[in-house]
C-alpha positions in Angstrom: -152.5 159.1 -20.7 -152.3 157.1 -17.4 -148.8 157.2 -15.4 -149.4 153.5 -14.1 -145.5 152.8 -13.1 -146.2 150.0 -16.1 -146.9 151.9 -18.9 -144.3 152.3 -21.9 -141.6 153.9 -21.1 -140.0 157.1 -22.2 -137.0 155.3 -23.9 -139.3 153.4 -26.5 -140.2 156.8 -27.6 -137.1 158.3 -27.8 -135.9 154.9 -29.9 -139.1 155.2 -32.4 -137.7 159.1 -32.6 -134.6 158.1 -33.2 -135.9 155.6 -36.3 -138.3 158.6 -37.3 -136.2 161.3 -37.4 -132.7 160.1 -38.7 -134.1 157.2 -41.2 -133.5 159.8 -44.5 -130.5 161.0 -42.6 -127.0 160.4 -43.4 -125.7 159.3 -39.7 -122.7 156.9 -38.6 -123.5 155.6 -35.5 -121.3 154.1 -33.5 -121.3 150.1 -33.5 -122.8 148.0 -30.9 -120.7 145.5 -29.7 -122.8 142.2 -27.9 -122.0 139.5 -25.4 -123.1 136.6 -24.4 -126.0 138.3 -23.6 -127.1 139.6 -27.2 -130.5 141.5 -27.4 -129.9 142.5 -23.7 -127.0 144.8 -23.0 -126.2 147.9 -25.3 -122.8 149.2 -25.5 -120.6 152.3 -27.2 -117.2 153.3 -27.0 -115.7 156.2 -28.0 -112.1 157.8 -27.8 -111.6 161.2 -27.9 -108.4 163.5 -28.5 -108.5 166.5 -26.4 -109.3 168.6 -29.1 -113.0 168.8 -29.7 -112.5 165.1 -32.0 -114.1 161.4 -31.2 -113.9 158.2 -32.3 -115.4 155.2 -32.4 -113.4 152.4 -30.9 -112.6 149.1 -29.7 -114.8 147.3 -26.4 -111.3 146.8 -24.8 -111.9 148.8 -21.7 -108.7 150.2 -22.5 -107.2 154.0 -20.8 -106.2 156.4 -23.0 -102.9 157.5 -22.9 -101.5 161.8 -23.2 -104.4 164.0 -24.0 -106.5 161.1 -24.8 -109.5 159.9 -23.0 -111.9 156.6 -23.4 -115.4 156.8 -22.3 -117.6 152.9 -22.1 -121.0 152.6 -21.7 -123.1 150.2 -21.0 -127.4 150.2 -21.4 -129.0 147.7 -18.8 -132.1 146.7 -20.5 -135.5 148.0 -18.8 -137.2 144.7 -17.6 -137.8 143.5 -14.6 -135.6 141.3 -13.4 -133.7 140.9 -10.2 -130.6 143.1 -9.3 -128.6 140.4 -9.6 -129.3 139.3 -13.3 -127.9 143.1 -13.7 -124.9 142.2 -12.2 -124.8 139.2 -14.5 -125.0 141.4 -17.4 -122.2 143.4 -16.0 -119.4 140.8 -15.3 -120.1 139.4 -18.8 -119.1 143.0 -20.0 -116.7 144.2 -17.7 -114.7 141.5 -16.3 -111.9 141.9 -16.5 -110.3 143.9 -16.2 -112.8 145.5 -13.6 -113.1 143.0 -10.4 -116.2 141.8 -8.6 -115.9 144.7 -6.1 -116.6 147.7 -9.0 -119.3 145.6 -10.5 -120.9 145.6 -7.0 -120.4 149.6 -6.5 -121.9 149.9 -9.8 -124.9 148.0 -10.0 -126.3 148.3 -6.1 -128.8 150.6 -4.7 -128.9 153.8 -3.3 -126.5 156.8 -3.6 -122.8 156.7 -3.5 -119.9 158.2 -3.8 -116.2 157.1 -3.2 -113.0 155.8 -4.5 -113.1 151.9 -5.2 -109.6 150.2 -6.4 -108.1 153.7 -6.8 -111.1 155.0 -9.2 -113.8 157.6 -8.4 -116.5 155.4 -8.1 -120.6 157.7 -8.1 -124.1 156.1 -8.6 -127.3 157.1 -8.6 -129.6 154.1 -8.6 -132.8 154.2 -7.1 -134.7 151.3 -6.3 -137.9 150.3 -8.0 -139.1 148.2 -11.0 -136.7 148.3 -13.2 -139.7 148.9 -16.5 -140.9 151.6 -14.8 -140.3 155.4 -15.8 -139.6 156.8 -12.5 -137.0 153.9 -12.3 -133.4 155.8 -12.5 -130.0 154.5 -12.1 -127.2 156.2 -13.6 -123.3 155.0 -12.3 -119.7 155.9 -13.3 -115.9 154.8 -12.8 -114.0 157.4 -13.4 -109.9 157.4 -13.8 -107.5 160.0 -14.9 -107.7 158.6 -18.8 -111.1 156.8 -18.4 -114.6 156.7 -17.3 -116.9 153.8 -17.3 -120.6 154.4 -17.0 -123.6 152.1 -16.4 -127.3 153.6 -17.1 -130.7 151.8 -17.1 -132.2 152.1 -20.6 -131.2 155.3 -22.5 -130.4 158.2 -21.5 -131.1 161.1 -24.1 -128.8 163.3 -25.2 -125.9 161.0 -23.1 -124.3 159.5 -26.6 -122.3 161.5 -29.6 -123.4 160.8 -33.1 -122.4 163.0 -36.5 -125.0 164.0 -38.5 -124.5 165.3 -42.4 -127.0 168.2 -41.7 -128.9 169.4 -38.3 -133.0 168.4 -37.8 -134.0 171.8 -38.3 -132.1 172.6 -41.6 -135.2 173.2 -43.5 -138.4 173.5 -42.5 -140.1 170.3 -41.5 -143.5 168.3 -41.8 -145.3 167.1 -39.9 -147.2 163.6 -40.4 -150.5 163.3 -38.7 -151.9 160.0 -38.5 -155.3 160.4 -39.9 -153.2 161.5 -42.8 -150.7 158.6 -42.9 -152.2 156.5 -45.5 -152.6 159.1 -47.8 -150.2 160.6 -50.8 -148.2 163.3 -49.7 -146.3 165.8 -52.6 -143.5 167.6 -51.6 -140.0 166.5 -49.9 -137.9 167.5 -47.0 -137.7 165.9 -43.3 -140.8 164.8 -42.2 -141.8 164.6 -38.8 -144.1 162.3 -37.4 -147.2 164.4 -35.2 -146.4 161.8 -31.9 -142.6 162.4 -32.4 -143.2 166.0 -32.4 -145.0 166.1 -29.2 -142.2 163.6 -27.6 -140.0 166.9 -28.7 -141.7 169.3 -26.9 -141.0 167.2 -23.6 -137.7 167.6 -24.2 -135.5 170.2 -22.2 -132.3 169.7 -24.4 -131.2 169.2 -28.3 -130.6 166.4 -30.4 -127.4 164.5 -29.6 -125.4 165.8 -32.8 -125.5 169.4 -30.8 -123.5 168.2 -27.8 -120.3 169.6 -27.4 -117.9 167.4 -27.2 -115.5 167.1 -24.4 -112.1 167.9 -24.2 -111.0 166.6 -20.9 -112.5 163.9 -18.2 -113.9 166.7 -16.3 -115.9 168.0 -19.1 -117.2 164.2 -19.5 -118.4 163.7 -15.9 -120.2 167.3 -16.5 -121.9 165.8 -19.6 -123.1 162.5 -17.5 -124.0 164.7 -14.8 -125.7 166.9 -16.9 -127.7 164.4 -18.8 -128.7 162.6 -15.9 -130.3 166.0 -14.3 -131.6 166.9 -18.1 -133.8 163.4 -18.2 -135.6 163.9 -15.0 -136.6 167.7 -15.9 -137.8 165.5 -19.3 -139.5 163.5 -16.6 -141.1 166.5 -14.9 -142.1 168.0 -18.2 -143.9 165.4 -19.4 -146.0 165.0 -16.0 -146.9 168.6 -16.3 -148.3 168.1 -19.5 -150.1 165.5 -18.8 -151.5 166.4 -15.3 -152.7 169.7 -17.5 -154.3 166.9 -19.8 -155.7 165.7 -16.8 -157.1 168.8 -15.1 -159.0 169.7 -18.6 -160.3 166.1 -18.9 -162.1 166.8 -15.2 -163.3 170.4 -16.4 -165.1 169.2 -19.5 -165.8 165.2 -18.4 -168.9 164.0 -16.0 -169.9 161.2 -13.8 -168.1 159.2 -15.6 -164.9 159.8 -15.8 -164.6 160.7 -12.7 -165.6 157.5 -11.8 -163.1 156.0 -14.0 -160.6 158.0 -12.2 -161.4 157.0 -9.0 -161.5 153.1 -9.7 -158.3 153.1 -11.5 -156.7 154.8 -8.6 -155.1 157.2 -11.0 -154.1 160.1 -8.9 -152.7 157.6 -6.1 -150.5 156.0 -8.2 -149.0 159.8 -9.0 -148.4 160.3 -5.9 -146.6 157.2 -5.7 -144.5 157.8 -8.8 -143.8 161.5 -7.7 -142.2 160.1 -4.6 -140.1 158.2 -6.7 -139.0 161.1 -8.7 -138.1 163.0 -5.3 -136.1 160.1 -4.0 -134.4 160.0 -7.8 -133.8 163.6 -7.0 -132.3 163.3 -3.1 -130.3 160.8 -4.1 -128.9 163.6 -6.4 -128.8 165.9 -3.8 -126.5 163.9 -1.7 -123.9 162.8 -4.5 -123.5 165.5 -6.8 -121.5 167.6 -3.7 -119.3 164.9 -3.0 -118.6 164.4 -6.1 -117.9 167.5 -6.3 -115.8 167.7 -3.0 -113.6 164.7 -4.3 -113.1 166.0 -7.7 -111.8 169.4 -6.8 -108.6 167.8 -5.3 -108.3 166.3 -8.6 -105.7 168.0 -11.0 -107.1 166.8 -14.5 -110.1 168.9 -12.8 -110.8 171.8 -14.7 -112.2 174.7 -12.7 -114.6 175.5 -14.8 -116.0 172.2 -14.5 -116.4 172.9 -10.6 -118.2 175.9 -11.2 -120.6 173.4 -13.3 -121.0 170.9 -11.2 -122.3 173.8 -8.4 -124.7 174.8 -11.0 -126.0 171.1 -11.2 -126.2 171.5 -7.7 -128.5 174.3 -7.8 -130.7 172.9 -10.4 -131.7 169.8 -9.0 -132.9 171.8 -5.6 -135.1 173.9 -8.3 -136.1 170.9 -9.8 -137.3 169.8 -6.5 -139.3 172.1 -5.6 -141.1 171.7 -9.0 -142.0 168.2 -8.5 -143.3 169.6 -4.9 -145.8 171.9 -6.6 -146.6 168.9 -8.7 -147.5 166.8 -6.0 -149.2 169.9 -4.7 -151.7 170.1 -7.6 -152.0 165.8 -7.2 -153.1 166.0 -3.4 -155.7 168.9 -4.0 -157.3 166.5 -7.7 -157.4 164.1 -5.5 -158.9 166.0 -2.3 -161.4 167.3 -5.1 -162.7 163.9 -6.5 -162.8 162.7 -3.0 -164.9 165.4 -1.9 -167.0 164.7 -5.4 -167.2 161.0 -4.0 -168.5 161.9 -0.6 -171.3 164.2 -2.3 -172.5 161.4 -4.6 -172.6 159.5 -1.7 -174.6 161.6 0.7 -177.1 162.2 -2.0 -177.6 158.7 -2.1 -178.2 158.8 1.6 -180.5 161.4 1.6 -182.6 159.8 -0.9 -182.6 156.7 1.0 -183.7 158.8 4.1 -186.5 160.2 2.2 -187.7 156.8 1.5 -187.4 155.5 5.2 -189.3 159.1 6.0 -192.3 157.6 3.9 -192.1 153.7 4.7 -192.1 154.5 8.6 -195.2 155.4 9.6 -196.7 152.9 7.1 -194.4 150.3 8.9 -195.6 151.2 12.0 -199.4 151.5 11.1 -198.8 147.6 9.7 -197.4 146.8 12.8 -199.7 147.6 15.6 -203.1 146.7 13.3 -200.7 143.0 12.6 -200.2 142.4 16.3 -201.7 138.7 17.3 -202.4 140.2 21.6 -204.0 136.8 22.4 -202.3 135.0 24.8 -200.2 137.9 26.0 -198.7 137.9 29.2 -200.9 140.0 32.0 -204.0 140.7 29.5 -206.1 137.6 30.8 -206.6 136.5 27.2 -207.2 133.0 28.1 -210.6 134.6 29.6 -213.0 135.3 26.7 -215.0 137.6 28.7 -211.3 139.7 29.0 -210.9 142.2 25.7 -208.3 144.8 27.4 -205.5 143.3 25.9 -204.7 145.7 22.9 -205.1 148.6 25.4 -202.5 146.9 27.8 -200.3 146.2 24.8 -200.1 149.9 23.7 -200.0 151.0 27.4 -196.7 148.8 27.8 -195.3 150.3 24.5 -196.0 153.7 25.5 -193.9 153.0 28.9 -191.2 151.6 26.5 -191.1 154.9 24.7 -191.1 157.2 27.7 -188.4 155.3 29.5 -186.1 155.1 26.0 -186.9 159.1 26.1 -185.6 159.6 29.3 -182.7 157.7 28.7 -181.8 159.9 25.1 -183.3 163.3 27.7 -181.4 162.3 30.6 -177.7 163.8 29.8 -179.4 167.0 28.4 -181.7 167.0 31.7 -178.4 166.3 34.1 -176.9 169.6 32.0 -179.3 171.8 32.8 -179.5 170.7 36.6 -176.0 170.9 36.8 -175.6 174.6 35.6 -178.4 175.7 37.4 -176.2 174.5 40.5 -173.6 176.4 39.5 -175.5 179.7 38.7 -177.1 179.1 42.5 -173.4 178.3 44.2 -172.1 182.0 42.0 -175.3 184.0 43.4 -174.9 182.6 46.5 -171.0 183.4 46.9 -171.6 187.2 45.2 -174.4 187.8 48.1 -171.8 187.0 50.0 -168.7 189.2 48.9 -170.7 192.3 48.5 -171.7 192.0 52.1 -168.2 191.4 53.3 -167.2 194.6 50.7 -170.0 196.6 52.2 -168.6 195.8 56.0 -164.7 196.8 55.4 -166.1 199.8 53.6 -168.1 201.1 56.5 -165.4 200.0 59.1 -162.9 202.0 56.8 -164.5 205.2 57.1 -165.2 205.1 60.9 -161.1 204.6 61.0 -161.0 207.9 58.9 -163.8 209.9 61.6 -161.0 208.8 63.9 -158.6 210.1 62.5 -157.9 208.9 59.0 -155.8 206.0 60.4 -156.4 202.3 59.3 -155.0 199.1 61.0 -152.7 197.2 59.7 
């Protein structure tokens, strides 16, 4: 399970759940309605009454009118492509009766929060490739009778759907795959075994548990909500796999470690935990404004304020969580470097062990392979002259001394220079105890006298 920003992303699973789980399901979904840009951009629209009721309705982009409320949202597809194709997508959706400048406050970077054309304008959208799972944007226009939101793949648990009879109605199986091909007696809902563990990532219920919202306010909660929900997903599933991780190095050898350590696997958390924090500052720094701005709101239930504070709260736990993460990242990664550096010197210290045994024999086959005739100052050219291998090891047993003296020399200059010192202190002691010894002998002569000293 590598967390290479590439990897599939948590939104194909949540689709393939979606097929798994509600295939044998009596469900009504709400209808897509396509653009220009079919297969690209997803979209739902739903009205509700004020009463706990919603509808399916119309891609008009129309406001609701009394007690009514629309809600229109749109799913940017998770490939990378530049921001602007995104805004592409947009116009083709929203325009009109939206202008150029919402598009813009929709679709850009970075945190914001404001009123654009007389609407509540918030996003969240962090940069980054857009197919990776660390990748978050999440925006809304939000009017007294409507709201308008823009996310980047799915969001789970963000849509409303009816379901004839909840997931958990009746106990469930569980479909393993070594077990797929075989026959299988017995009905009820079945549950495939890499849907199940996609479940246990999951901090929240399925969609058809939502509660549905009676006001605007309790519709921004729900996006809020949803938003902060996925990245605890996020979290959960990083856990789970960084415990994968940890029992993988426990149990595995040279290896995989090895492995590890090529495919630059704990870097690349690192990197996609910094994501996640910036995903969660960005949070940090919208969520109270929106808060601030919605307050003065009248169609702003208080209740909803008290939510929204909550929201607040969680996302600063929820960053402190992926701190301990990145924690447990640094010291795996401290750990395998420290692994590498031992494999390393090891390697070393056999290759000293061989230079140990090769060097004397190196040596040996050096002097005994010297050619000395003709060397300069030996008189080789006289064949009555045979001094010259005894001149040549003279001259390299002056090269030797001097290069000693040279390595000897700063240790040499140390000990001269602190036996100078010691002398210098002696010296200066001698001195001070005679001076001592002088004022005390003057001092009691004063006191013969007549116990008075001078001043």
């Amino acid at each position: 399970m590598d967390l290479d920003p590439e990897e599939p992303a948590v939104n194909g699973e949540a689709d393939v759940m979606d097929r798994d789980l509600l295939g044998d399901t009596p469900l009504r979904e709400p209808p897509l309605y396509w653009t220009h840009f079919q297969g690209m951009v997803r979209q739902k629209a739903y009205i509700f009454d004020g009463l706990g009721n919603f509808y399916n309705k119309e891609w008009d982009l129309a406001e609701g009118g009394g007690n009514e409320f629309c809600w229109y949202h749109v799913e940017l597809p998770r490939v990378n492509e530049k921001l602007s194709q995104s805004a592409q997508y947009l116009i083709g959706v929203l325009c009109p009766p939206l202008k150029l400048q919402d598009i813009l406050s929709l679709v850009s970077n970075g945190p914001f929060c404001g009123h654009v054309d007389g609407a509540l304008v918030f996003r969240i959208n962090s940069p980054g490739p857009a197919s990776s799972d660390f990748t978050f944007r999440i925006a809304a226009r939000v009017t007294e009778n409507s709201v308008i939101t823009v996310s980047l793949g799915r969001v789970p648990r963000l849509g409303f759907s009816r379901m004839a009879q909840s997931l958990l109605s009746e106990i469930p199986r569980v479909e393993s795959s070594y077990l797929r091909g075989e026959h299988k007696e017995g009905g009820g809902t079945v549950i495939r075994e890499h849907v199940l563990e996609f479940l246990l990532t999951m901090n929240h219920s399925e969609e058809a548990d939502n509660p549905v919202p009676k006001s605007i306010s309790n519709l921004v909660v729900h996006i809020l909500d949803t938003h902060v929900d996925h990245l605890q997903d996020v979290v959960t599933k990083l856990e789970m796999e960084l415990d994968s991780v940890e029992l993988q190095l426990d149990k595995g050898g040279f290896a995989l470690k090895k492995q590890m350590l090529d495919d630059r696997r704990f870097p690349k958390m690192h990197i996609n935990l910094q994501r996640l924090l910036q995903v969660i500052a960005h949070g940090e720094q919208v969520f109270p404004r929106v808060k601030e701005k919605c307050s003065s709101k009248s169609w702003f239930g208080i209740e909803d304020i008290n939510s929204l504070e909550e929201l607040i709260g969680r996302l600063g736990r929820l960053k402190d969580n992926v701190g301990f993460i990145a924690n447990r990242v640094t010291a795996i990664q401290a750990g395998l470097d420290s692994w590498q550096a031992e494999q390393i010197n090891r390697k070393l210290y056999y290759l000293s062990f061989l230079s140990i045994i090769f060097l004397p024999l190196s040596i040996i086959t050096g002097v005994f392979g010297m050619n000395v005739g003709g060397v300069p100052w030996t008189g080789q050219m006289n064949s009555k002259s045979k001094d010259g291998f005894r001149n040549v090891m003279l001259l390299c047993v002056a090269m030797l001394l001097v290069v000693l003296m040279c390595f000897c020399f700063p240790a040499l200059y140390t000990h001269l220079a602190a036996w100078q010192r010691r002398r210098v202190m002696r010296r200066s002691w001698s001195l001070n105890r005679k001076s001592i010894l002088m004022r005390t002998a003057g001092n009691g002569g004063a006191q013969e006298r007549g116990g008075y000293l001078r001043i």
